[in-house]
Rosetta silent file (secondary structure, phi, psi, omega in degrees, C-alpha in Angstrom):
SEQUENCE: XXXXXXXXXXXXXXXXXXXXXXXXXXXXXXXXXXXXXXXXXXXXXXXXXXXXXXXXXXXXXXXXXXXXXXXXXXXXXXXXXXXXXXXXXXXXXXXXXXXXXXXXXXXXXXXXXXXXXXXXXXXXXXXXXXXXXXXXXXXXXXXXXXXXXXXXXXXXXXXXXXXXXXXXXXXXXXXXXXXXXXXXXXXXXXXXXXXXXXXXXXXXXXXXXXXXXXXXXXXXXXXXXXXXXXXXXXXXXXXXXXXXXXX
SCORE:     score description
SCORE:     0.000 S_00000001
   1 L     0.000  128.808  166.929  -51.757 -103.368   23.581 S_00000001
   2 L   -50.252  129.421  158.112  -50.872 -102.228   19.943 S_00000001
   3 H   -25.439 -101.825  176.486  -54.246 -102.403   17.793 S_00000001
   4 H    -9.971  -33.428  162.067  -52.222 -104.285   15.421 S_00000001
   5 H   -84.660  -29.004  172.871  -51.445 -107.072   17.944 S_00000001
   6 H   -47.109  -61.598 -161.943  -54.617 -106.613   19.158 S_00000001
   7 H   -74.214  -16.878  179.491  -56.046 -107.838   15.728 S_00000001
   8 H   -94.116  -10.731 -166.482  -53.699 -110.557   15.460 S_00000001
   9 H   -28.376  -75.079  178.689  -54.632 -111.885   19.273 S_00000001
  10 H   -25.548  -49.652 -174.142  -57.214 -114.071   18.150 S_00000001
  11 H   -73.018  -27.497 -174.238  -54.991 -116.000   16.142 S_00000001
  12 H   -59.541  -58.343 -151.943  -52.291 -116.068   18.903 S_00000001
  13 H   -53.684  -63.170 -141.717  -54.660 -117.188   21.595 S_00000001
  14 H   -72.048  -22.961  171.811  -56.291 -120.128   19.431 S_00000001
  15 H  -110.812  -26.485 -169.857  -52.980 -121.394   18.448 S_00000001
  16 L   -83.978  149.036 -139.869  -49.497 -120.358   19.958 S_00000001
  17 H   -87.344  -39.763 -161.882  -47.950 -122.737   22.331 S_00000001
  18 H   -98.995  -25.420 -177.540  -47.769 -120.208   25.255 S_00000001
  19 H   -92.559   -6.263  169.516  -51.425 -119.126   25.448 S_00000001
  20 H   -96.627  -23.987  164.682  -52.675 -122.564   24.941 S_00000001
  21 H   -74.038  -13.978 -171.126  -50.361 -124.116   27.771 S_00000001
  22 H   -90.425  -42.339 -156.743  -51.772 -120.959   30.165 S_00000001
  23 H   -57.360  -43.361  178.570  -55.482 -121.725   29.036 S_00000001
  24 H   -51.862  -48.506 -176.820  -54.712 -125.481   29.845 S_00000001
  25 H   -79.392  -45.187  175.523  -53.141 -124.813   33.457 S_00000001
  26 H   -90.563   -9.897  146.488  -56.024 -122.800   34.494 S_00000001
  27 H   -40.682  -35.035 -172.522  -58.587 -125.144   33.782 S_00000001
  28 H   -76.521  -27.731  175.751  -56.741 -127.573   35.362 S_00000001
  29 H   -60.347  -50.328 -129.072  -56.537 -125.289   38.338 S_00000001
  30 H  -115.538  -24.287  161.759  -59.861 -124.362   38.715 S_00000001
  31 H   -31.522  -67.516 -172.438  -60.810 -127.867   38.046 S_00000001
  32 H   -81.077  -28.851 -162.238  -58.927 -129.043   41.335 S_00000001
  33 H   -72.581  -74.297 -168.688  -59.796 -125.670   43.011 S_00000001
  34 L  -109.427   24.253 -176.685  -63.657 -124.740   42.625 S_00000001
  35 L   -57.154  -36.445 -169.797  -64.546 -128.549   41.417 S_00000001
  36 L  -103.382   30.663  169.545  -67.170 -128.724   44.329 S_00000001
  37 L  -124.260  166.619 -174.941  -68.931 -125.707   43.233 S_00000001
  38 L  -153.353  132.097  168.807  -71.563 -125.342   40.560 S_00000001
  39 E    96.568   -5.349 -174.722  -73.313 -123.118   38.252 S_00000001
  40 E   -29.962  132.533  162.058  -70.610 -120.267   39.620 S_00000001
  41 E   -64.048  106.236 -174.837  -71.147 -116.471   38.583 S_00000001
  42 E  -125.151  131.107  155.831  -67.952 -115.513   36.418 S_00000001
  43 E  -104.026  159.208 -158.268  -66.277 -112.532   35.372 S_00000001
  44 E  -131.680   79.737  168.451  -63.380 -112.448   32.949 S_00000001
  45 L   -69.606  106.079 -173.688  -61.552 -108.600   33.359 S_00000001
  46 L    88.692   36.008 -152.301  -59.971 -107.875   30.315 S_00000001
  47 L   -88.614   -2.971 -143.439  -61.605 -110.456   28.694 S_00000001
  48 L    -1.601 -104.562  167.081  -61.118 -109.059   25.348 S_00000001
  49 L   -87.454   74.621  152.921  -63.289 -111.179   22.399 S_00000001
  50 L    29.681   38.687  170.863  -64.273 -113.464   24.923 S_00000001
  51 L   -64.607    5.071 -116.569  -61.707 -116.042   23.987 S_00000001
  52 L   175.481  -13.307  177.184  -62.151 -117.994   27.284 S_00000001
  53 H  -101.044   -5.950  147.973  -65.759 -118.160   27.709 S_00000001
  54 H   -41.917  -40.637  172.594  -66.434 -121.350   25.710 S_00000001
  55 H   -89.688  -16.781 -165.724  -64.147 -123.130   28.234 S_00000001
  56 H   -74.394  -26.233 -179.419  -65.120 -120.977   31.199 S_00000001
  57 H   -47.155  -29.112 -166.729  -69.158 -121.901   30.359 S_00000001
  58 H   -61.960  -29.068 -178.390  -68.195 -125.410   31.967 S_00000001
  59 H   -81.443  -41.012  165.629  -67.844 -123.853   35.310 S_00000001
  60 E   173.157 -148.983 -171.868  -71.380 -121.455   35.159 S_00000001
  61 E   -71.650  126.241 -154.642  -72.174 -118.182   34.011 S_00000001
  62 E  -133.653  110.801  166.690  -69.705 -116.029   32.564 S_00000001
  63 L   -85.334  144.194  173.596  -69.615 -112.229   31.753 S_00000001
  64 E  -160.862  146.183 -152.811  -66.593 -109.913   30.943 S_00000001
  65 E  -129.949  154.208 -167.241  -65.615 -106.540   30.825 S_00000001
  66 L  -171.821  114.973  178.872  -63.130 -105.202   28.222 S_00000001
  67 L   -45.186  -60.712 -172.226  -62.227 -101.713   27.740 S_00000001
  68 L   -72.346   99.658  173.379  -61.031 -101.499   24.126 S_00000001
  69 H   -56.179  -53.037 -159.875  -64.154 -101.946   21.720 S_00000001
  70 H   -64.561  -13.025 -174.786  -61.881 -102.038   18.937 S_00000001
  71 H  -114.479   12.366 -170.531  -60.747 -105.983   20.483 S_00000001
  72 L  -132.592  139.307 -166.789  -63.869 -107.193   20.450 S_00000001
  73 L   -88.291  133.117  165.909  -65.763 -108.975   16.953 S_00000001
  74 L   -97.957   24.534  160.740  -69.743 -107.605   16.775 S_00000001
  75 L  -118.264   26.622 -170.530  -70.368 -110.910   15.405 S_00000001
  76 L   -96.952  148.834 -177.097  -68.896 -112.366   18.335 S_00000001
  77 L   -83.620  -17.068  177.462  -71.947 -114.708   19.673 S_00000001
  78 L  -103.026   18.547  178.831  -70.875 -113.866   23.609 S_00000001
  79 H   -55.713  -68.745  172.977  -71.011 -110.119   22.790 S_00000001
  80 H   -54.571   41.565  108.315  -73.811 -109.470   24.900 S_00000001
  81 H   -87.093   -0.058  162.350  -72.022 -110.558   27.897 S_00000001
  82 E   -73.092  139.767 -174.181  -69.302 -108.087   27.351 S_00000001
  83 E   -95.432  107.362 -173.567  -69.141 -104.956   29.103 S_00000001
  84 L   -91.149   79.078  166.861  -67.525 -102.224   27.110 S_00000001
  85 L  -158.750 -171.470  176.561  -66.189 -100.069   29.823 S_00000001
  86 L   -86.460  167.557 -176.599  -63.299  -99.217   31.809 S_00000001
  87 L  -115.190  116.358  171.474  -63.109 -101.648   35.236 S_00000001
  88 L  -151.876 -171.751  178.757  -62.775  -99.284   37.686 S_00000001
  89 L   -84.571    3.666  158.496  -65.109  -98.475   40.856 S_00000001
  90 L   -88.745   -7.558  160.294  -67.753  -96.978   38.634 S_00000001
  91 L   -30.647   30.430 -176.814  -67.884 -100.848   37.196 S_00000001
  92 L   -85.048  110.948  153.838  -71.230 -101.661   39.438 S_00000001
  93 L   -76.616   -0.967 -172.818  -73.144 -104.707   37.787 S_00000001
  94 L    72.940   12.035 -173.724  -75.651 -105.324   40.691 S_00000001
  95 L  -152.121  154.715  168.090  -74.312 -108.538   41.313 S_00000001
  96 L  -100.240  134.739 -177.698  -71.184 -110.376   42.920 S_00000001
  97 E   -91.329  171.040  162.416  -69.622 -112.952   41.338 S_00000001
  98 E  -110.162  -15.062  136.726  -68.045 -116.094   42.559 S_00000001
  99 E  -124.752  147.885 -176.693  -65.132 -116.419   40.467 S_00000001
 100 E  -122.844  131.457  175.353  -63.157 -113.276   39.052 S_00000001
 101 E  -113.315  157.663  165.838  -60.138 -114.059   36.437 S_00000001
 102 E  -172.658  107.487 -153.574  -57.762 -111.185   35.320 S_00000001
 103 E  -108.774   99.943  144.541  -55.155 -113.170   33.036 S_00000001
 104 L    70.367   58.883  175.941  -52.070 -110.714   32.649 S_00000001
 105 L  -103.965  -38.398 -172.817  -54.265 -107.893   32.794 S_00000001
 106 L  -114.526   48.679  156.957  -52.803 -106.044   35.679 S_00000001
 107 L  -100.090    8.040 -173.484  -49.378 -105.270   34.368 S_00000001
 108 L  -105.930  -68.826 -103.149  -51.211 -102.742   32.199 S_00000001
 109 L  -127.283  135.527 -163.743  -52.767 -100.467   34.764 S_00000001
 110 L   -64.256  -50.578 -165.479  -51.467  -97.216   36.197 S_00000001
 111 L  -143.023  113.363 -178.584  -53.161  -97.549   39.388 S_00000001
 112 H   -86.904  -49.323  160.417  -53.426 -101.484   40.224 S_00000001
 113 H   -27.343  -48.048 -165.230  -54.287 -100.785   43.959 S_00000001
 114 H   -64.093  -51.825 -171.873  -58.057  -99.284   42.516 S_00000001
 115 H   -42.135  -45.102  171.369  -58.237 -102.229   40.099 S_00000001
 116 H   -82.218  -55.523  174.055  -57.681 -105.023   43.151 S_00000001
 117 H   -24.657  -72.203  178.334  -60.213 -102.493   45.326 S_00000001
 118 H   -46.976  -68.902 -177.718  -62.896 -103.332   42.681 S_00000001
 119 H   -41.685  -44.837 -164.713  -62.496 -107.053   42.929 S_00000001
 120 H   -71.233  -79.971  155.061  -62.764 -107.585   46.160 S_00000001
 121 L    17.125  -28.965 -146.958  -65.502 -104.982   45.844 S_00000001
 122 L  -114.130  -49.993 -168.249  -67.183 -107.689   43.362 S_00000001
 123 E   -84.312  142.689 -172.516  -66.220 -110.960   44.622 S_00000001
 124 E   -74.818  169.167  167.908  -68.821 -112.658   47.197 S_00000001
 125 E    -9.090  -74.544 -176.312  -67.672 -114.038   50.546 S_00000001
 126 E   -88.316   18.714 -178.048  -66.747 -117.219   49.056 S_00000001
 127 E  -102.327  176.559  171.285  -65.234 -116.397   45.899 S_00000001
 128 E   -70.018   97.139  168.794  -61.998 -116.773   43.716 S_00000001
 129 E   -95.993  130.114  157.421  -59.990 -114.355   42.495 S_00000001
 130 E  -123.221  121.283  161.013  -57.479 -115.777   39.922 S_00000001
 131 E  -153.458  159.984 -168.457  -54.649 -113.991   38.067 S_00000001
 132 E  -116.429  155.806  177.527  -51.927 -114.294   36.357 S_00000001
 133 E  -152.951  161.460 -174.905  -48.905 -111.561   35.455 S_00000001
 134 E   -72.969  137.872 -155.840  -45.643 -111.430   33.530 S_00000001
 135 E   -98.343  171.860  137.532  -42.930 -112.159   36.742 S_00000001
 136 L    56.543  106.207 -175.466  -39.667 -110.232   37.076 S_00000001
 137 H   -65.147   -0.076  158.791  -38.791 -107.505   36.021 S_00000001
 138 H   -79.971    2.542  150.402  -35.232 -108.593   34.855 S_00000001
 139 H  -103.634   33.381 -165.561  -36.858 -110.067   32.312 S_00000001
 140 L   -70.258  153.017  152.073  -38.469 -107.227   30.225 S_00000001
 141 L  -119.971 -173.292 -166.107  -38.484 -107.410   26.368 S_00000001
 142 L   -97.969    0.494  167.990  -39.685 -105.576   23.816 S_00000001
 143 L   -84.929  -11.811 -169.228  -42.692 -107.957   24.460 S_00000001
 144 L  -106.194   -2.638  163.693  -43.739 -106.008   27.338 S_00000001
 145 L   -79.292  -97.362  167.046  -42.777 -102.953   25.084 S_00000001
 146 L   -44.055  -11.428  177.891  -45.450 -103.801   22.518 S_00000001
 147 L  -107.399    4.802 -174.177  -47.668 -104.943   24.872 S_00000001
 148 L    59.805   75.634  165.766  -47.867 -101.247   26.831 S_00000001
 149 L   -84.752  158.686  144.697  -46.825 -103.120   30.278 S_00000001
 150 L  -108.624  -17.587 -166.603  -45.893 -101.135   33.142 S_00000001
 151 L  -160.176  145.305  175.979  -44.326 -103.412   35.422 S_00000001
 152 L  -110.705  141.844  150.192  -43.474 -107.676   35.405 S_00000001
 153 E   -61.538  140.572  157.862  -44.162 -109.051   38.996 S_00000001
 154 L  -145.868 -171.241  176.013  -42.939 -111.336   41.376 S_00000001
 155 H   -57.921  -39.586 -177.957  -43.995 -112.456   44.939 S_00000001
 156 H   -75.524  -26.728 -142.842  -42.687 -109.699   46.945 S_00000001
 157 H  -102.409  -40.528 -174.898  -43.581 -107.285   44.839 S_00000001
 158 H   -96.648   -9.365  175.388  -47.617 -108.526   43.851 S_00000001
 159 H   -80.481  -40.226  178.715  -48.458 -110.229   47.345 S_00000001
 160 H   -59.687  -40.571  171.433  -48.424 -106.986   49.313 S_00000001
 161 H   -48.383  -30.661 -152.080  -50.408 -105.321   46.837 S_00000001
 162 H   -87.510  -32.665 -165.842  -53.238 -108.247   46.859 S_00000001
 163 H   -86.060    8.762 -174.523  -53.470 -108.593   51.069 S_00000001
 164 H   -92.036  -42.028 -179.624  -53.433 -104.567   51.267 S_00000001
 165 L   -97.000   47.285  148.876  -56.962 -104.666   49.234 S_00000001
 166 L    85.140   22.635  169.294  -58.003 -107.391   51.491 S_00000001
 167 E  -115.602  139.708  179.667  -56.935 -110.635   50.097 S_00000001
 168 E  -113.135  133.511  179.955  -55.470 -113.941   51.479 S_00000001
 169 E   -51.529  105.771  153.316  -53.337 -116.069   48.939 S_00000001
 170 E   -54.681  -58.715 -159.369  -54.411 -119.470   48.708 S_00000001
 171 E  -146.512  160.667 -154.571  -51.549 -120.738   46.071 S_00000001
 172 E  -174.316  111.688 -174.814  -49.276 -119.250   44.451 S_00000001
 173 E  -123.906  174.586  155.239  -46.878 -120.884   41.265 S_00000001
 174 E  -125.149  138.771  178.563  -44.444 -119.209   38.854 S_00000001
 175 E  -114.695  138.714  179.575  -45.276 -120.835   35.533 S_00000001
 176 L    89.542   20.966 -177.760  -42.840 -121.374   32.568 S_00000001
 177 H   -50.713  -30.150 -165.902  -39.760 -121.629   34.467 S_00000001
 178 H   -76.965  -16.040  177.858  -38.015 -123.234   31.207 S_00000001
 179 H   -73.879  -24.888 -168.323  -38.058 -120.049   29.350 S_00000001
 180 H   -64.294  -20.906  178.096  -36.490 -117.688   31.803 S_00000001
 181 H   -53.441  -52.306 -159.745  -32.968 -119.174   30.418 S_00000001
 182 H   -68.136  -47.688 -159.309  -34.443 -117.911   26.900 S_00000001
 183 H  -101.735    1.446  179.681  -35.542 -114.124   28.105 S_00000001
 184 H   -67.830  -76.472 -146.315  -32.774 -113.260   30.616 S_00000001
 185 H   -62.060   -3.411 -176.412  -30.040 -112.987   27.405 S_00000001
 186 H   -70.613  -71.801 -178.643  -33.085 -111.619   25.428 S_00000001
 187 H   -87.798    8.558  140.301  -33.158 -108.719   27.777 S_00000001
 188 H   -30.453  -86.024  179.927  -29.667 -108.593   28.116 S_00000001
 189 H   -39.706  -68.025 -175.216  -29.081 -108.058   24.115 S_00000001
 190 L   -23.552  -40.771  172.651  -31.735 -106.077   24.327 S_00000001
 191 L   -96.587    7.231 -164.915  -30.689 -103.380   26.564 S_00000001
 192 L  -106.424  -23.630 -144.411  -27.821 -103.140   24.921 S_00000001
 193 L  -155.723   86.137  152.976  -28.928 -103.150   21.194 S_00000001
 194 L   -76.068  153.640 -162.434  -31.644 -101.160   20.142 S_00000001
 195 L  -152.678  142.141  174.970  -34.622 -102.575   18.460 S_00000001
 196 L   -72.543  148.085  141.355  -38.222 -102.245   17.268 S_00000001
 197 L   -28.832  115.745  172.315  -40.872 -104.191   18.759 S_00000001
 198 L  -140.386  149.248  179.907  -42.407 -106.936   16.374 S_00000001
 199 L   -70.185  162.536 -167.732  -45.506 -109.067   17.072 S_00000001
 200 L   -90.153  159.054 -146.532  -44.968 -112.103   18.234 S_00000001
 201 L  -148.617  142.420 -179.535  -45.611 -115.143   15.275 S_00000001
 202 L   -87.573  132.022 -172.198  -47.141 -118.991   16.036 S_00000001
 203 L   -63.091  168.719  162.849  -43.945 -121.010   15.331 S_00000001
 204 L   -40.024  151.998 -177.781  -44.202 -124.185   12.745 S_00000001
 205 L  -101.028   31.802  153.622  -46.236 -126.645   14.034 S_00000001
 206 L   -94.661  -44.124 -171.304  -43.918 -129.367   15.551 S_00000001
 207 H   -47.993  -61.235  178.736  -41.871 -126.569   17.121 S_00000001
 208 H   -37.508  -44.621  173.242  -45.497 -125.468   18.705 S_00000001
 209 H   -56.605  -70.626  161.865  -46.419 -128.530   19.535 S_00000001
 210 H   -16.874  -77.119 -159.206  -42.949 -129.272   21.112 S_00000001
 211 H   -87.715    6.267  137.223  -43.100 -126.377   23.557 S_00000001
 212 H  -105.867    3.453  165.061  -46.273 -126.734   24.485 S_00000001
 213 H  -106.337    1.117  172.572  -46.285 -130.029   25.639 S_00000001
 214 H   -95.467  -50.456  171.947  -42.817 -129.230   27.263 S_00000001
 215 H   -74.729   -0.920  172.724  -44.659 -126.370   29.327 S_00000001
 216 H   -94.923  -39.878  175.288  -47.273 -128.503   30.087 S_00000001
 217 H   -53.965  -64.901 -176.408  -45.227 -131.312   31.185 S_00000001
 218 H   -50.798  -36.576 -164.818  -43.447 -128.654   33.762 S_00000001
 219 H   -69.602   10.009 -169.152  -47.043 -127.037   34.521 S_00000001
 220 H  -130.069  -25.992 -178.837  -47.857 -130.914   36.105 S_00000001
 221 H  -132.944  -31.791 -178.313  -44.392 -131.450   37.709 S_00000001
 222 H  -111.972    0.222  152.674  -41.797 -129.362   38.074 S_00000001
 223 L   -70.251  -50.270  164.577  -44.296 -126.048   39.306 S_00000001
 224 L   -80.261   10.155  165.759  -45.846 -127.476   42.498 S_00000001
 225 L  -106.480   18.843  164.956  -42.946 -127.896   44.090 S_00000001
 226 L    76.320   57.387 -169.122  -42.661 -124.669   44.193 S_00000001
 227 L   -60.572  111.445 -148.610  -39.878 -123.208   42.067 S_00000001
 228 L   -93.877   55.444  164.914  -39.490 -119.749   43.160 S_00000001
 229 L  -172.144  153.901  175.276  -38.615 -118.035   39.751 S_00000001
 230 L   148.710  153.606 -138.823  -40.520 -118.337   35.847 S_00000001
 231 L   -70.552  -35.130 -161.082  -41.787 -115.570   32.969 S_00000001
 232 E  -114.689  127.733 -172.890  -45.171 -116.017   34.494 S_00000001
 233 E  -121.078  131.642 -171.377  -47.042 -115.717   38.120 S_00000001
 234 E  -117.729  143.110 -170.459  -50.253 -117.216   38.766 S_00000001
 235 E  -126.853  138.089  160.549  -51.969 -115.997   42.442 S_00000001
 236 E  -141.424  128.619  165.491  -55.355 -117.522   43.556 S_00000001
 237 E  -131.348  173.418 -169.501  -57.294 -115.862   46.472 S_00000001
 238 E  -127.124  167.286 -179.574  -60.212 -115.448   48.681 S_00000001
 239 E   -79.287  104.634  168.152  -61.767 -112.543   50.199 S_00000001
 240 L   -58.838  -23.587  168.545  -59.884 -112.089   54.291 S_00000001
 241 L  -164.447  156.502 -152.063  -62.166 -111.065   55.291 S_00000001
 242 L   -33.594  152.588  147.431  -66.761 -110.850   54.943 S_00000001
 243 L   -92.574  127.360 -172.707  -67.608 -107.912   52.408 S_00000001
 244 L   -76.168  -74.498 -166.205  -70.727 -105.770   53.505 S_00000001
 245 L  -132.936 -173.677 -165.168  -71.813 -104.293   49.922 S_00000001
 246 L  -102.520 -179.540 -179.117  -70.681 -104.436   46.874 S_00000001
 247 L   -84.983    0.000    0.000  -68.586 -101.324   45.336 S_00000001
């Protein structure tokens, strides 16, 4: 991620239409999901300034690791649960958790295989892995330009990876289906017509408003029936099988 976007994040996350409908959908998910557990062990990967652990507290305890120091406020009040390191398989915390999140995190990383190793590595018997990734790669932009991606996902492409380090899918959505209309001719123009990168800006705030209660309204009806194409892919798994020690 550019610094510069980096610095504006905060403001994206707390406000923009698309990061407040994803925040929304996985509460509600985890809600219907892990509802009959309590007090849960949570990690956040790539949590950057802990923007997520005010809502995530509701579920139990919640810790997160986040590479970039430079993304994180030292006035932030959850600092000491952040881990300032890289998440790799020298990550050992002494502990397993019971849910693991890693929210469009692994569209960054060079070698995603190690990165899925460690979770499982992490996560207890009976835990949750949830993540989300940018889908299909016929939709790149210059947001995935600015955002240092390496790769947008889809089901064929992100299931093999997650059951090779040992995971079985519970559910599986593509989220945001109404947009893909919007970023196919995007990356269309785009490949056609070069152009710089510019951060992304929270629209006026009916427009905002608008489209996020239009992506919420799909994220409740028109997602579970299982639409096999939108900008975004959310995966939730379990461990296939018992883990011995941790990593």
């Amino acid at each position: 991620m550019e610094i510069q976007y980096g610095r504006e994040y905060r403001n994206l996350y707390k406000r923009h239409w698309w990061w407040r409908a994803r925040e929304e959908a996985i509460v509600d998910l985890l809600r219907r999901r892990v509802k009959t557990l309590s007090k849960l062990e949570i990690l956040d990967v790539g949590c950057g300034d802990a923007l997520f652990f005010d809502r995530l507290s509701s579920f139990g305890n919640v810790e997160g690791i986040e590479p970039d120091s430079r993304l994180i406020d030292p006035a932030n009040p959850h600092r000491s649960r952040i881990y300032t390191l890289q998440f790799d398989r020298q990550f050992r915390p002494g502990k397993r958790y019971d849910l693991i999140l890693m929210l469009d995190v692994l569209e960054h990383l060079d070698n995603p295989e190690e990165a899925l190793d460690s979770v499982r590595g992490l996560l207890g018997n009976n835990g949750v892995f949830l993540l989300t990734v940018p889908a299909f790669q016929i939709l790149w932009t210059n947001h995935d330009v600015i955002n240092h991606h390496r790769i947008r996902y889809r089901k064929k492409t992100l299931f093999p990876l997650l059951r090779k380090a040992g995971f079985a899918i519970s559910e599986a959505r593509y989220w945001y289906q109404w947009t893909v209309p919007l970023k196919l001719p995007t990356h269309v123009v785009e490949k056609f017509i070069s152009s710089q990168p510019s951060l992304p800006r929270v629209p006026p705030k009916w427009l905002n408003r608008t489209l996020f209660q239009l992506s919420r309204l799909e994220q409740r009806t028109i997602a579970p029936i299982g639409i096999p194409f939108g900008t975004t892919l959310m995966a939730l798994c379990n461990n296939a099988h018992p883990v011995t020690a941790a990593k």
